[in-house]
Every structure is written in C-alpha cells, then in structure tokens.
Z-matrix of the N, CA and C atoms (Angstrom, degrees):
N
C 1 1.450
C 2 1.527 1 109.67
N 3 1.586 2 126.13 1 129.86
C 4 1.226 3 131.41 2 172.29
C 5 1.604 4 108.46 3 -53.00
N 6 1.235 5 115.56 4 151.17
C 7 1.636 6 123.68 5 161.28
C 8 1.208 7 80.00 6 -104.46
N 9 1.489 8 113.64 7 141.83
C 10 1.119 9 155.04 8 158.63
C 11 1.820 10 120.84 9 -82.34
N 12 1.303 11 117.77 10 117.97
C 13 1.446 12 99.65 11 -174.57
C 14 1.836 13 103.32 12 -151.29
N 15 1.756 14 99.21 13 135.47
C 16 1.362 15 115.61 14 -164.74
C 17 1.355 16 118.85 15 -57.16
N 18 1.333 17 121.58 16 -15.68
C 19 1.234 18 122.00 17 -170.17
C 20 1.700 19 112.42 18 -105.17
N 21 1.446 20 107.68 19 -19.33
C 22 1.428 21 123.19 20 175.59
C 23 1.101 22 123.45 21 -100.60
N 24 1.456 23 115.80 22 -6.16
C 25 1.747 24 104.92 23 -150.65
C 26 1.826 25 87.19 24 -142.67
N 27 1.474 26 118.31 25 -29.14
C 28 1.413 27 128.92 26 178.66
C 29 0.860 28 128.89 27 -63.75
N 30 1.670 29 90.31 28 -90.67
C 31 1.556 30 122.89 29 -178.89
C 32 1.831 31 123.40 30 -52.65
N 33 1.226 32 92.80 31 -26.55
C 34 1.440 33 98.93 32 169.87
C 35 1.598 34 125.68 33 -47.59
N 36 1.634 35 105.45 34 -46.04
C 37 1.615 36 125.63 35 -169.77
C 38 1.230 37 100.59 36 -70.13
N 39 1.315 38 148.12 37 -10.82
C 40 1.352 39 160.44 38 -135.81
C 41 1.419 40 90.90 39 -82.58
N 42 1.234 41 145.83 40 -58.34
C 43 1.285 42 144.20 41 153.92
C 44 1.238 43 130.50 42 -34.68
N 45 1.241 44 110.25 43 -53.49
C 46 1.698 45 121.04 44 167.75
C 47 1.605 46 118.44 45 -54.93
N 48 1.539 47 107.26 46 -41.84
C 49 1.317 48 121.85 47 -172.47
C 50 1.834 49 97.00 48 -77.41
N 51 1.169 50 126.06 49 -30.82
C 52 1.439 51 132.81 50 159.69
C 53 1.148 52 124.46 51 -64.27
N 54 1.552 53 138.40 52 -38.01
C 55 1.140 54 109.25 53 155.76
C 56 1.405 55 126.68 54 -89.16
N 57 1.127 56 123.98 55 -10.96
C 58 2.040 57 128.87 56 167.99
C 59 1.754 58 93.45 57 -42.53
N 60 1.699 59 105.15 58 -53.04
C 61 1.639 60 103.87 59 -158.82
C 62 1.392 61 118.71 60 -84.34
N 63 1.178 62 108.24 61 -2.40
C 64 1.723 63 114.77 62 174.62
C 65 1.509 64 91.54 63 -109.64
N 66 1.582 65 135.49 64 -16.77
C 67 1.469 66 89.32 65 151.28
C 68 1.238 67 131.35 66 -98.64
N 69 1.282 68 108.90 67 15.03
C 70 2.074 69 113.50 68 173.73
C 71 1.885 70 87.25 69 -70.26
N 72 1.955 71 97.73 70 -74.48
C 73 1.456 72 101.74 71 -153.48
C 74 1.579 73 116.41 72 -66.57
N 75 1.397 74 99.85 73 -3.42
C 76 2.011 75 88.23 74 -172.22
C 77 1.185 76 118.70 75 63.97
N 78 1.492 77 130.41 76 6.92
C 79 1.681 78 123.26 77 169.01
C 80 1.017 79 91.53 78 -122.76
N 81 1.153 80 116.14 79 177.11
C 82 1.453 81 143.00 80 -175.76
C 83 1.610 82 101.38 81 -110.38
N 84 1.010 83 116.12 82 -33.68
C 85 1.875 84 117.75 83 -173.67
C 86 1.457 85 93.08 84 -93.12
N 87 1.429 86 143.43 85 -31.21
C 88 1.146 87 126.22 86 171.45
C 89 1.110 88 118.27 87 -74.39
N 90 1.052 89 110.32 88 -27.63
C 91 1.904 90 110.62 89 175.27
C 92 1.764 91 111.71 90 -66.94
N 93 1.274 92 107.34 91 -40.72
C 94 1.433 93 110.10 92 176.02
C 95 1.420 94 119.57 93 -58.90
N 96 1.384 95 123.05 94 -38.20
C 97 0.764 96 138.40 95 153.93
C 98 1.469 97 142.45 96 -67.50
N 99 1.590 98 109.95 97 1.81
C 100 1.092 99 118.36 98 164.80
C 101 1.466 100 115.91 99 -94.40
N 102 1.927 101 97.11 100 -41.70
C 103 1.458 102 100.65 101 179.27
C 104 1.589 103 125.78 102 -56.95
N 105 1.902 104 102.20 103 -22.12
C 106 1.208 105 86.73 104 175.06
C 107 1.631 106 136.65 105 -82.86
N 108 1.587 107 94.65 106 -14.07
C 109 1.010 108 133.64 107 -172.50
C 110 2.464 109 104.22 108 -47.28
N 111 2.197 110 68.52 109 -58.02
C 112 1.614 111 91.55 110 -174.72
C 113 2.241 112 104.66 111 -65.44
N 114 1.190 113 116.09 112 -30.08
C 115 1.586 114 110.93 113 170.15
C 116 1.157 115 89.23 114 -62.17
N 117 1.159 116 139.51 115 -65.85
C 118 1.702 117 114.84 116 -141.43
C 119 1.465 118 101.33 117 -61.04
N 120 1.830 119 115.99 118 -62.83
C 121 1.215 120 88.48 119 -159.44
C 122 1.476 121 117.49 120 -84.58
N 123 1.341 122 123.76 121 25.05
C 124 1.715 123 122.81 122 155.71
C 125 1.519 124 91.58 123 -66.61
N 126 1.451 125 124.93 124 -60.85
C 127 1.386 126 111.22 125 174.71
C 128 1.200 127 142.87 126 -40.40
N 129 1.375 128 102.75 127 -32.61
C 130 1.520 129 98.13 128 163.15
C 131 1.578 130 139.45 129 -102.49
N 132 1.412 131 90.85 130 0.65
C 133 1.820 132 112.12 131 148.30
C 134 1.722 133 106.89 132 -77.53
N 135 1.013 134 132.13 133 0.20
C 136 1.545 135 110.75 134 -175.35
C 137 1.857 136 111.58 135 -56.14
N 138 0.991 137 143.08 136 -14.17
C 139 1.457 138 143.17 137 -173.66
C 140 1.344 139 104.40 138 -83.08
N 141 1.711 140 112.93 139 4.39
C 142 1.350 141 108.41 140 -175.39
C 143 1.401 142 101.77 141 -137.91
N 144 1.412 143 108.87 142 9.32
C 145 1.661 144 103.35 143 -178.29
C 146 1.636 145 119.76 144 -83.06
N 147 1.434 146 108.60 145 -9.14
C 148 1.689 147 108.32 146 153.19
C 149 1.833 148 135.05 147 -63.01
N 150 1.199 149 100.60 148 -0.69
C 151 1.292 150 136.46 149 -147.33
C 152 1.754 151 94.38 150 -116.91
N 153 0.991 152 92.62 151 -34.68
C 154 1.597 153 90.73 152 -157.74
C 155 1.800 154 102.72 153 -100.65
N 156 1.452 155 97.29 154 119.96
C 157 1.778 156 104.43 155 -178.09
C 158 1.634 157 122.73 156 -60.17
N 159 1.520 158 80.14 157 -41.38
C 160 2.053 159 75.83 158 -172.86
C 161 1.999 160 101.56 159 -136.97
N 162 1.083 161 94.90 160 102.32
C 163 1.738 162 128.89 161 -157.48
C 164 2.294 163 88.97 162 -56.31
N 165 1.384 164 84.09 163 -45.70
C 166 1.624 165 87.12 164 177.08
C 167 1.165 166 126.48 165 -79.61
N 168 1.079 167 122.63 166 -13.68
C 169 1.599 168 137.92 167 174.96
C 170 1.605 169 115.55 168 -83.48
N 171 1.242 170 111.83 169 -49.19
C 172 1.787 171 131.02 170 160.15
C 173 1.146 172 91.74 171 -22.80
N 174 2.365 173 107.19 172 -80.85
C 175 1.287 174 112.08 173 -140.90
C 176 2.050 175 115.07 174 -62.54
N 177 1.468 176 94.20 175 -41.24
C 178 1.152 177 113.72 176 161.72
C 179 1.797 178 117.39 177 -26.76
N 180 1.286 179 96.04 178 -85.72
C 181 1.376 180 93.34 179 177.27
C 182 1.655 181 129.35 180 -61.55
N 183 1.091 182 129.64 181 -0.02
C 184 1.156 183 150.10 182 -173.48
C 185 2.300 184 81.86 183 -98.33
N 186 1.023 185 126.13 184 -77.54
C 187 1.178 186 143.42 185 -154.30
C 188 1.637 187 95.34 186 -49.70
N 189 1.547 188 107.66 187 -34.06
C 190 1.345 189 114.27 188 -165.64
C 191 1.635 190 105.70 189 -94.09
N 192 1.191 191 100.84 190 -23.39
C 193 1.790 192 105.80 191 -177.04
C 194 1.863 193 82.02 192 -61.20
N 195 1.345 194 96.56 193 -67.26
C 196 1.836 195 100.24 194 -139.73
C 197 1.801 196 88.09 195 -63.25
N 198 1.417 197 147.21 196 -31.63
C 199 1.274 198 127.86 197 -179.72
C 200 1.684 199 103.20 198 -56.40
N 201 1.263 200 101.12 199 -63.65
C 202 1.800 201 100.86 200 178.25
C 203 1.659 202 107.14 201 -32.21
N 204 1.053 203 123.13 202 -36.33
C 205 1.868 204 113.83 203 -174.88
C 206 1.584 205 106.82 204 -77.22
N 207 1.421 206 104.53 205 -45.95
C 208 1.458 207 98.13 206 174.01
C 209 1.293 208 110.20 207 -48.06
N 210 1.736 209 111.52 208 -73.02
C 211 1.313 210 100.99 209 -164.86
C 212 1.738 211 126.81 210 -52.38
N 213 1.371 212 115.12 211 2.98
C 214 1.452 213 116.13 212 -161.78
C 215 1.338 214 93.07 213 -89.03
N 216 1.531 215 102.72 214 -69.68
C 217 1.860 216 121.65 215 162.56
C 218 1.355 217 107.03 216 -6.50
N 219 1.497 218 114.45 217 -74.42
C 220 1.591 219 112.98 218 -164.53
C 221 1.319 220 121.06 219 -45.02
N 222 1.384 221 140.86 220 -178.89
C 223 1.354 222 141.08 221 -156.37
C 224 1.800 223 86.14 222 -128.98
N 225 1.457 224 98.05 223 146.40
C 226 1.568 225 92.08 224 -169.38
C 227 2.002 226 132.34 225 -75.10
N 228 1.395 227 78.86 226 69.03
C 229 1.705 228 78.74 227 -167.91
C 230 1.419 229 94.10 228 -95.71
N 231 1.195 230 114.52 229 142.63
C 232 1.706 231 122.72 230 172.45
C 233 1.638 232 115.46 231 -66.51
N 234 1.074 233 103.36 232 157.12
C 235 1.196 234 106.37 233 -171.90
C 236 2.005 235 103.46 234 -157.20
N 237 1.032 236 78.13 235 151.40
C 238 1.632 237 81.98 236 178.21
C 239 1.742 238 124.03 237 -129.82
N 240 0.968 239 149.97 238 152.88
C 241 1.335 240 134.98 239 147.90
C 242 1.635 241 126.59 240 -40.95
N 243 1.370 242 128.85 241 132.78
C 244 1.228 243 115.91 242 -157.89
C 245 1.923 244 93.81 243 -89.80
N 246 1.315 245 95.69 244 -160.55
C 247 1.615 246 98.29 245 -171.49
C 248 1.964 247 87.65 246 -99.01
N 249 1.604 248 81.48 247 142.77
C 250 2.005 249 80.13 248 178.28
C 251 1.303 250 96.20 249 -133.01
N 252 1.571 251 118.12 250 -141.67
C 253 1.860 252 122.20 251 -157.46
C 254 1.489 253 92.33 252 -83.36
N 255 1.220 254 136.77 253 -23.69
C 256 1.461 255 120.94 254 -177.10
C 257 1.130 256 103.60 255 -79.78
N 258 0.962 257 153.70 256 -57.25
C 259 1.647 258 146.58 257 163.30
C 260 1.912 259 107.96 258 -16.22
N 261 1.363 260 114.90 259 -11.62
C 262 1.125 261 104.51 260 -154.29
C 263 1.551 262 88.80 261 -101.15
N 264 1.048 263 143.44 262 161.84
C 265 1.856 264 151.88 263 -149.50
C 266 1.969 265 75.62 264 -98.42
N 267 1.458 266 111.82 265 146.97
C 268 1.401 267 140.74 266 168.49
C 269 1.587 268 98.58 267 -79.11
N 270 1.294 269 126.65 268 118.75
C 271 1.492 270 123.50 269 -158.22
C 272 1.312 271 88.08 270 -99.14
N 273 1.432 272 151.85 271 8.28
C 274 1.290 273 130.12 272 109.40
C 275 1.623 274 160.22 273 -110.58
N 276 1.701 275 66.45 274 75.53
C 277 1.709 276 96.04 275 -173.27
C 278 1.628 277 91.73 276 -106.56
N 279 1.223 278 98.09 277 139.69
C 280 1.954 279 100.00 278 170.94
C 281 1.107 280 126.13 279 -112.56
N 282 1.457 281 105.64 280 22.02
C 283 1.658 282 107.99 281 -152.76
C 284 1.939 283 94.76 282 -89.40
N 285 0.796 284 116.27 283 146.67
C 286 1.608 285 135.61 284 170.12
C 287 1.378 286 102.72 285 -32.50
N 288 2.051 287 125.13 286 131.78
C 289 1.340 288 111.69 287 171.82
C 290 1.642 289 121.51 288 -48.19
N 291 1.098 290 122.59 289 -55.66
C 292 1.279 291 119.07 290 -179.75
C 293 1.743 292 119.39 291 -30.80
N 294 1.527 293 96.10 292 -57.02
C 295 2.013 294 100.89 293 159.16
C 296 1.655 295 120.52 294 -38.03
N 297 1.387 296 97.21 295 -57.99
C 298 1.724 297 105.10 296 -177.48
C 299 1.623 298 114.23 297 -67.80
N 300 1.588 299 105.60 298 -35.91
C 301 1.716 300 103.33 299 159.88
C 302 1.339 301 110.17 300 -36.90
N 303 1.763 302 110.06 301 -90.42
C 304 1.385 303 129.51 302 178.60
C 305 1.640 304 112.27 303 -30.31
N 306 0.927 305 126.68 304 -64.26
C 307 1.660 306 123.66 305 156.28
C 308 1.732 307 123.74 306 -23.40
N 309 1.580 308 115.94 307 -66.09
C 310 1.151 309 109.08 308 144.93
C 311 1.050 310 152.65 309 -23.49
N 312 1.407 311 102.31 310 -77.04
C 313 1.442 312 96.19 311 162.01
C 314 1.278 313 145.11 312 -58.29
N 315 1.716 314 111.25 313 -30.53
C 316 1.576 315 139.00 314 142.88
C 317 1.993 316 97.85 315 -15.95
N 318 1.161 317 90.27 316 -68.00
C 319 1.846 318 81.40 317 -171.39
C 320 1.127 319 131.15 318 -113.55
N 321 1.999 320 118.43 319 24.54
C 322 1.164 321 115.23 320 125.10
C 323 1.488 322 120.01 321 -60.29
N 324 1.166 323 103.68 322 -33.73
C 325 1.775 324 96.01 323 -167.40
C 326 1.721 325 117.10 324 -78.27
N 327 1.250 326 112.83 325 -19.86
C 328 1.297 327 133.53 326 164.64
C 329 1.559 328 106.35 327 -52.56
N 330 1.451 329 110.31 328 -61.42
C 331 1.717 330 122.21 329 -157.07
C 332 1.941 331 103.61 330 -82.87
N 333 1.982 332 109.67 331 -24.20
C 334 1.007 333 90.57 332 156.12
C 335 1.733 334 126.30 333 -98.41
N 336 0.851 335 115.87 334 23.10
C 337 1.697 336 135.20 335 164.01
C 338 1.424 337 108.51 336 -67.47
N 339 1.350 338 106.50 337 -64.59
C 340 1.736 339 126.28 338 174.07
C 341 1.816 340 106.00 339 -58.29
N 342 0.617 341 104.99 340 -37.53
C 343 1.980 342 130.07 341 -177.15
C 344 1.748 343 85.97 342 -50.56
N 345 1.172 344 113.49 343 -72.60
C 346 1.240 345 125.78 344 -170.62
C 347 1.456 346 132.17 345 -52.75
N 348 1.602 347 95.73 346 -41.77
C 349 1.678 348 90.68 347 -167.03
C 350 1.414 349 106.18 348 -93.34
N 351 1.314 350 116.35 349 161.72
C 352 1.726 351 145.82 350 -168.37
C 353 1.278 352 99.94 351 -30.20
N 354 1.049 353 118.61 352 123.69
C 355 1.544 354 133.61 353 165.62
C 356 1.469 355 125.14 354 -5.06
N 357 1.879 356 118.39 355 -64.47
C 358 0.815 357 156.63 356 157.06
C 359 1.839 358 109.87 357 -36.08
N 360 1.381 359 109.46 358 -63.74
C 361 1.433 360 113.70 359 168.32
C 362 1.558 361 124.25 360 -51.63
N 363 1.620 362 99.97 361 -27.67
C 364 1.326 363 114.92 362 -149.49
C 365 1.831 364 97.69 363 -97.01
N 366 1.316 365 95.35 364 -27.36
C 367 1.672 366 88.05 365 -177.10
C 368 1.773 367 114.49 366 -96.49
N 369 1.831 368 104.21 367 -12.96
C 370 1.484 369 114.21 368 167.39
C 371 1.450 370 108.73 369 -49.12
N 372 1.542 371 110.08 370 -56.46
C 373 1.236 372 118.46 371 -158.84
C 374 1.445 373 117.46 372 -76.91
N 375 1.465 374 108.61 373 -21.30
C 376 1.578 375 117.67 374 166.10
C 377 1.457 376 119.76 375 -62.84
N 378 1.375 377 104.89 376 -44.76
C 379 1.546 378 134.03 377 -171.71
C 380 1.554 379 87.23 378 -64.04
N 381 1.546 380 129.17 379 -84.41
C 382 0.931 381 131.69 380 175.32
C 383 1.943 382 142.08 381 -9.05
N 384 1.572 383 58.28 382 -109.86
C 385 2.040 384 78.37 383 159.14
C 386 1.527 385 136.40 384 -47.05
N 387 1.580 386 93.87 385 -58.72
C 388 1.391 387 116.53 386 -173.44
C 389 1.855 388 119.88 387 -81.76
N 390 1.523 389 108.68 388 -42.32
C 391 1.421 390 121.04 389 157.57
C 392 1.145 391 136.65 390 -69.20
N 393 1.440 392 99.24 391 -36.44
C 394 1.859 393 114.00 392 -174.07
C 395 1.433 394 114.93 393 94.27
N 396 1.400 395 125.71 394 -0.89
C 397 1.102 396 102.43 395 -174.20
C 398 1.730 397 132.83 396 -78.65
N 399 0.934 398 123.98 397 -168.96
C 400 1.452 399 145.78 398 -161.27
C 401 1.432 400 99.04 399 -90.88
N 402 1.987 401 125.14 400 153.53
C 403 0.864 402 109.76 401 -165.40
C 404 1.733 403 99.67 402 -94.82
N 405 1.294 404 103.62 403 0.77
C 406 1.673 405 113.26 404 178.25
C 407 1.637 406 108.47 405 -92.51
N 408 1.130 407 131.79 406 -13.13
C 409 1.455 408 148.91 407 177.84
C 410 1.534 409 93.52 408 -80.02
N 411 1.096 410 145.04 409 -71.87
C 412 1.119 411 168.31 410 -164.93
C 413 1.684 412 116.32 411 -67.85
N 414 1.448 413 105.30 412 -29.31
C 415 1.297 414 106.26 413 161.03
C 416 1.540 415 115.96 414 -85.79
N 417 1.597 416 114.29 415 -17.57
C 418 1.298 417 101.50 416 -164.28
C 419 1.673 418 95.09 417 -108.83
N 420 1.359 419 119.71 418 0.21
C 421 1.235 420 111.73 419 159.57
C 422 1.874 421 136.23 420 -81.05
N 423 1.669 422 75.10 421 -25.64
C 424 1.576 423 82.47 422 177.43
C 425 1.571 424 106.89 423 -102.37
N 426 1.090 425 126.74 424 -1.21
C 427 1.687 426 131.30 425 -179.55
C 428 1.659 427 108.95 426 71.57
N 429 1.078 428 101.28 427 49.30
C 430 1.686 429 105.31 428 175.60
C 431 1.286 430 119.06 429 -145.28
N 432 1.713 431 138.37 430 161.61
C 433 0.787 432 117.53 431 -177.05
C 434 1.588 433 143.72 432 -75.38
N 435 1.218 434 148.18 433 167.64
C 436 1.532 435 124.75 434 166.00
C 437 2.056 436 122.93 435 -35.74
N 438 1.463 437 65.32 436 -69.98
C 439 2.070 438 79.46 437 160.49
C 440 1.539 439 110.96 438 -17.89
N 441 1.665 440 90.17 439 -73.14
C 442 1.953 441 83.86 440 178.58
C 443 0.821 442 131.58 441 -79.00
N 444 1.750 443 125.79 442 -4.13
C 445 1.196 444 126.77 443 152.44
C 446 1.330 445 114.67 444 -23.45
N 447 1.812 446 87.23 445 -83.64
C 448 1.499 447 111.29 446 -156.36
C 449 1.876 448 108.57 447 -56.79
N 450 1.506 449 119.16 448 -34.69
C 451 1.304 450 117.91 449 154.43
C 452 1.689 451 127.49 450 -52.93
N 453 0.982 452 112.81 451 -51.24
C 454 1.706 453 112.19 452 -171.60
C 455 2.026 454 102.64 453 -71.94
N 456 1.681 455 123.81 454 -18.20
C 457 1.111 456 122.00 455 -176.09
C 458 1.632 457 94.62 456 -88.80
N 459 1.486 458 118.37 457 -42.57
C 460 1.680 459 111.05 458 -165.30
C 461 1.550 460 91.40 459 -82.77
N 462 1.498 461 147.57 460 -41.87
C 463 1.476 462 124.69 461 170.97
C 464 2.103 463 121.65 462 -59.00
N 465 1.767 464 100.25 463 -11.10
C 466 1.198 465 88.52 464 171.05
C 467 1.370 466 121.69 465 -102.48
N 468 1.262 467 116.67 466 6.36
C 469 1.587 468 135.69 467 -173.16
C 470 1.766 469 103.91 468 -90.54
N 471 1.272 470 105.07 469 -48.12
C 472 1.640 471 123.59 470 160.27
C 473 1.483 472 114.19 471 -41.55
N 474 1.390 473 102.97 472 -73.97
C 475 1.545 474 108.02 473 -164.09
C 476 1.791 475 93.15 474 -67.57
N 477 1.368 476 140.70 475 -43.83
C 478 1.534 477 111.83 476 -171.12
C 479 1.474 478 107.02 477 -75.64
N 480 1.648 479 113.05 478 -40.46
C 481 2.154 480 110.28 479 151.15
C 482 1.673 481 110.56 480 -6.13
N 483 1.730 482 105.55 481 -75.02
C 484 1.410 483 103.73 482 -173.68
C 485 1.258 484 125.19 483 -71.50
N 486 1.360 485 119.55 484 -60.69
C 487 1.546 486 126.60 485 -179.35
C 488 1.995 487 103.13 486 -47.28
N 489 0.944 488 119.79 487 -39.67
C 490 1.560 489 117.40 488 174.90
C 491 1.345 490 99.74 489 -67.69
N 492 1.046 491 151.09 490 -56.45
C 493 1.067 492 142.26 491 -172.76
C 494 1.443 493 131.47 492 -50.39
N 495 1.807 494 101.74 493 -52.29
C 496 1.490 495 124.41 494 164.93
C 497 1.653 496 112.59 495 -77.64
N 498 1.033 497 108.19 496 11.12
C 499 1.727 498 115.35 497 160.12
C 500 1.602 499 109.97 498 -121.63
N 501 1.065 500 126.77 499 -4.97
C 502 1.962 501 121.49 500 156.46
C 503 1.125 502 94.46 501 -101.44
C-alpha cells in the first residue's frame, strides 16, 4: 500500500486544481478560494488517503464539486476570465503588430467562446485540452461516463468550431 504524503503527493496539484476552478468559477479569487477550500478538506480526509487509488482524481473532483457550489451560489452576473500572460504577443514572434492584434483577439474570442458553454462542456475541455488528461481520468473526475466524455468534449469542440466562425 502507498503512503500517501501532503507535501509530495498534494500540494503539488495546487496549480492544476487552479486552473479546473477558474474555469468553472470565472474569477481568479474564487478559484483561490476554492482551491483552498479543496486542501483542507483532502486534509481532513487524510485517514482515508490509503484507500484512495488515484490521489489526483479525488483532489480534482472534490475541487470541482466545491467550484460547482460557488458558481451556483453566485447571483447571475457574468463574468469572464480576465486577460493574462498569453494575451501577451510571444516576443519571438515577428509577425507585424496588426498580426499580433488579430492573434489576440483570435483568443480572447476563443476563451470567451469556452466562457460560455455549459459547465460540463466547459470543464471537459479544460480537463482535456488544457490539462492533458485522459479520457478515463476525466470520467472519474467528473463522475460520468467515457461515452460522455468523448460526447460533451466533441459537442464542445463544435459549438466554439461554430460560434468562432460566425464571429470572423
């Protein structure tokens, strides 16, 4: 049986568990606040973390329960992801500002595409794309099957397909 340990096996995901939760909640302070939310109570499951098969999948889904409450909680004001270092031009890119504009904006409009669609779509494609994970990682984080994996990622690959399209 693995020993399980908070500083090796936890604290590490702390990033991962940060971006899953800033893309449920769309803030950046709610996500922080979720992740910490999600250490404690891995912490206070530790009497059961020998028990537990896949230490990243737990925290995960635990990270994703408690963002889903926030975001339900809140009152329906929109919200978006703000602009961060990828927004910022690749300083070796040579292409003409006007290119690096158009680029820009290219993936604000992308990230608010993703912004938009169903919860469910929205955390496949994070999980996915953006994390790397597995389509069996991903079922057992979100409690669903592969099947709907692979459905809720190819209907959310579609819908930003179209809406990007009918916005260039």
């Amino acid at each position: 049986m693995k020993k399980v340990s908070f500083q090796n096996d936890i604290l590490p995901l702390k990033n991962k568990l940060y971006r899953l939760a800033v893309r449920i909640t769309l803030n950046p302070e709610d996500a922080e606040d979720t992740v910490q939310e999600t250490m404690m109570k891995v912490w206070n499951k530790r009497q059961q973390w020998e028990q537990i098969e896949s230490m990243e999948a737990f925290c995960m889904t635990i990270c994703r329960n408690i963002a889903l409450d926030k975001t339900r909680r809140m009152t329906g004001s929109e919200q978006s992801l703000d602009a961060d270092e990828h927004d910022a031009p690749d300083p070796n890119y040579h292409a003409n500002p006007e290119q690096q504009t158009i680029e820009q904006d290219r993936i604000r409009l992308v990230r608010t595409i993703i912004d938009s669609l169903p919860e469910k779509q929205r955390s496949v494609i994070q999980l996915r794309d953006f994390e790397g994970k597995s389509y069996k990682e991903i079922a057992a984080i979100m409690d669903i099957s592969e099947e709907q994996v692979k459905i809720n990622i190819y209907r959310a690959r579609q819908a930003v397909k179209q809406r990007f399209l009918e916005a260039e």
